[in-house]
Structures are given as C-alpha cells and as structure tokens.
N, C-alpha and C positions, 0 to 999 in steps of 0.2 A: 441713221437719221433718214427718213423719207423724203424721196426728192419733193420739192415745192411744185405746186400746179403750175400750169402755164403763165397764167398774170402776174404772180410770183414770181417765179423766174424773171420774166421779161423786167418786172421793176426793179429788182436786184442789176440786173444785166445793164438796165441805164443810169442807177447810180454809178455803179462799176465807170461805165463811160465820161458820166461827169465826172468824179474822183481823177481818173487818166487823164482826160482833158484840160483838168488843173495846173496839173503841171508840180504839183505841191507834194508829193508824195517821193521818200525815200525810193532809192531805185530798187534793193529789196523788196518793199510794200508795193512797190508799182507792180513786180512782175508778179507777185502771188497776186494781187486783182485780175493781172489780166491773165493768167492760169482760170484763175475764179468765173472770168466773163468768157475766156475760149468753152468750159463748161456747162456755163447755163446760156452758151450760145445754143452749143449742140441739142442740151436739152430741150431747150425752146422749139427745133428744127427736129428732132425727133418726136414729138407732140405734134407737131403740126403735120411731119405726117402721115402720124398717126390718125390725128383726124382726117385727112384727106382720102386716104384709107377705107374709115367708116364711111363717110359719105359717098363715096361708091357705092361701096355696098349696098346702103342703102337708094342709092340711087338705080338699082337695077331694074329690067324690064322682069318679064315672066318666064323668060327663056335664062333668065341669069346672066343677059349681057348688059355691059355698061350704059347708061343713057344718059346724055349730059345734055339739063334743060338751065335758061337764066334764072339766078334768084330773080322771085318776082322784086319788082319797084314799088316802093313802100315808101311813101316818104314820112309814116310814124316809124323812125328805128329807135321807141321807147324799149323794144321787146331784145332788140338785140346785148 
C-alpha cells in the first residue's frame, strides 16, 4: 500500500489523537493506534524534511550556496 501524502497523514495522525484522548478504547486497540500515530508521526517529519530539503535547494544563490530570504507578507493566503 502507498504511503498517504502529507495532509493525509497528518489527518489520520489527529484522529488517531482524538481516539487516545477518549479515553474509550480497549488497551489492545489503544496501543495499535498509537503504534499507527508513532508512524504517521515519523512520516509526517520525514516529508517535511523532505521538503525543507527542496526548498534549499531551491533556494540557492549561483554559486550553489544556501540563501535564506523571508517569505514575502501576503496577507491573500488564497494560494497557500
């Protein structure tokens, strides 16, 4: 099965938290969720920096070194 993208993950990942936080769940079923949320913890944090990663890269000067400028200030985040 193909891991799930990032927003996926993460909403899996907060059900998971609500379900635990219930309180309602057999202690078996509680520990295979939180097996389930230690995983699409990771995944979530290995995505991320993965992207962090690319936008280096992409962030680079001409010489190939790193340049770390502010996203600009947008106050339409329709696009985000």
């Amino acid at each position: 099965m193909a891991s799930p993208n990032f927003e996926k993950a993460l909403q899996q990942l907060e059900e998971i938290v609500h379900e635990l936080e219930s309180g309602d769940l057999p202690l078996e079923k509680a520990l295979k969720k939180f097996e389930d949320g230690v995983r699409l913890s990771k995944l979530c944090a290995d995505k991320l920096d993965e992207t962090e990663k690319r936008v280096i890269l992409l962030m680079q000067d001409s010489a190939g070194n790193p340049t770390e400028a502010p996203f600009p200030e947008n106050s339409d985040q329709s696009d985000v």
